[in-house]
C-alpha positions as YAML, in Angstrom:
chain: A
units: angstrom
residues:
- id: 1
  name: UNK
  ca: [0.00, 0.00, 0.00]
- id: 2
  name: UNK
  ca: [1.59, 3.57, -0.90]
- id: 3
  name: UNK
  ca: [0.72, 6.03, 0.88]
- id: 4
  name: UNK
  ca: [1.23, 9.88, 1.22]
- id: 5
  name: UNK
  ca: [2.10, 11.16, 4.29]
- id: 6
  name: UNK
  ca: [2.87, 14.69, 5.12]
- id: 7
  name: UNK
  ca: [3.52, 15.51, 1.62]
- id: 8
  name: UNK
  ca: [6.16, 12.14, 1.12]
- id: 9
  name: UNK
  ca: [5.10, 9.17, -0.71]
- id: 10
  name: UNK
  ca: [5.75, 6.29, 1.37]
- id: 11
  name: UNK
  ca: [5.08, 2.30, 1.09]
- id: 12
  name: UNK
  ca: [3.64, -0.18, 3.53]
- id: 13
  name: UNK
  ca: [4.08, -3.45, 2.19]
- id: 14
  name: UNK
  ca: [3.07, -4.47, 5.32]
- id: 15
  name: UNK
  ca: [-0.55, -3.15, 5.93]
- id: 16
  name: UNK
  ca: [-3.90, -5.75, 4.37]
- id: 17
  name: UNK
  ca: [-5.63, -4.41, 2.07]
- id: 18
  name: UNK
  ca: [-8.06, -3.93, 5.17]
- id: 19
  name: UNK
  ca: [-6.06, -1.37, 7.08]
- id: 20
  name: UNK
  ca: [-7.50, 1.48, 9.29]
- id: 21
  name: UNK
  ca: [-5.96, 4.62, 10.13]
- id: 22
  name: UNK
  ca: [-5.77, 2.60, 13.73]
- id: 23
  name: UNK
  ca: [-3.24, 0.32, 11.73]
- id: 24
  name: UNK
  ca: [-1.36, 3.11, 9.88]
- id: 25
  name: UNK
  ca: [-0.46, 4.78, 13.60]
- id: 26
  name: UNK
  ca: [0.80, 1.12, 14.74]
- id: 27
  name: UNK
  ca: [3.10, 0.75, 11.64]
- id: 28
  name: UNK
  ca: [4.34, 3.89, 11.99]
- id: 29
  name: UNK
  ca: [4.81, 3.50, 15.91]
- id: 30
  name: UNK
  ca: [3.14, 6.68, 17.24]
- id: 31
  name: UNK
  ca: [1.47, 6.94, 20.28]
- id: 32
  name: UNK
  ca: [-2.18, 7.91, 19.64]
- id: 33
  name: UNK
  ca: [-2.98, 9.84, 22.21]
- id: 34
  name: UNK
  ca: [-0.14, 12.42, 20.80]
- id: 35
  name: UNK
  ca: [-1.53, 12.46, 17.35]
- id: 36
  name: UNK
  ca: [-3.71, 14.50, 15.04]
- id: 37
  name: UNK
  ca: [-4.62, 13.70, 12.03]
- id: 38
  name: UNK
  ca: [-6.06, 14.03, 8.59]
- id: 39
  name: UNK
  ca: [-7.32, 11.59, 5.93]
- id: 40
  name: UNK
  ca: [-8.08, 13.06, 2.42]
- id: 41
  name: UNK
  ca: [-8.29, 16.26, 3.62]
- id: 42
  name: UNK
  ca: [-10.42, 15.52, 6.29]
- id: 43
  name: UNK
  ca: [-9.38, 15.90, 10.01]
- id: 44
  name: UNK
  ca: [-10.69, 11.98, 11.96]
- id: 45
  name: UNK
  ca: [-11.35, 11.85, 15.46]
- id: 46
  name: UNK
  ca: [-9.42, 9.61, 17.34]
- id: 47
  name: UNK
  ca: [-12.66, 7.35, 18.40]
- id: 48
  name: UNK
  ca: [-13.21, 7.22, 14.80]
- id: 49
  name: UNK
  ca: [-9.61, 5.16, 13.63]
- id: 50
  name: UNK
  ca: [-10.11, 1.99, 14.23]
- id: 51
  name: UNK
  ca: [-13.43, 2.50, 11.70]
- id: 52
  name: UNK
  ca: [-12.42, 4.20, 9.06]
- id: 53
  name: UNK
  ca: [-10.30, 1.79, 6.54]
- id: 54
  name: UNK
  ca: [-7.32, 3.27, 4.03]
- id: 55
  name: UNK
  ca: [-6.57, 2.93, 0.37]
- id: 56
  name: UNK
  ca: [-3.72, 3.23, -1.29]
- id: 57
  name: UNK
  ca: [-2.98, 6.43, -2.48]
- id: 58
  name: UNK
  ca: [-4.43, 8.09, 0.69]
- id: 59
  name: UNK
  ca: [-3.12, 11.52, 1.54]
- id: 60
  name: UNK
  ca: [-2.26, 12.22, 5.82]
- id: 61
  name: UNK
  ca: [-1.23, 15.23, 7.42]
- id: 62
  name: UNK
  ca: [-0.26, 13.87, 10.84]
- id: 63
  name: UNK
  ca: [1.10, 15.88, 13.35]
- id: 64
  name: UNK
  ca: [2.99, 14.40, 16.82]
- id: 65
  name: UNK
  ca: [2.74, 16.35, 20.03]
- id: 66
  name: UNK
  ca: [5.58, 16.49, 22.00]
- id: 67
  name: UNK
  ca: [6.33, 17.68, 25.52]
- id: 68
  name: UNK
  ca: [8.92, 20.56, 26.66]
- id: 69
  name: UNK
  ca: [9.09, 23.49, 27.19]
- id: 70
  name: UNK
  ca: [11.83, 26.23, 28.13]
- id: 71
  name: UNK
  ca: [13.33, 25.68, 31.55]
- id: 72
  name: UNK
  ca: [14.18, 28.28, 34.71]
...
């Protein structure tokens, strides 16, 4: 499955043909509560990822939250 995330075509060989965005976060090893993202141009709720299925070709934005901050 080729895929397009933030802007960079990228393959997993290694998703089914079945995948959900729940699957796409696993294979690329973020932690879900950190993420946001968007599928086709459309931002999905977190509740809604282990619904809604991929295709190849798909377009994400996904951005990862970190933690920091300046210290005193």
């Amino acid at each position: 499955m080729r895929l397009v995330i933030n802007g960079k075509e990228r393959d997993f060989s290694s998703l089914p043909a079945t995948a959900t965005i729940m699957d796409l976060i696993g294979a690329l090893e973020l932690k879900g509560d950190r993420v946001a993202l968007e599928h086709n141009g459309t931002i999905v709720r977190r509740d809604a990822w282990a619904a809604t299925s991929i295709e190849s070709g798909d377009k994400f934005e996904i951005v990862h939250f970190v933690g920091g901050g300046a210290g005193e």
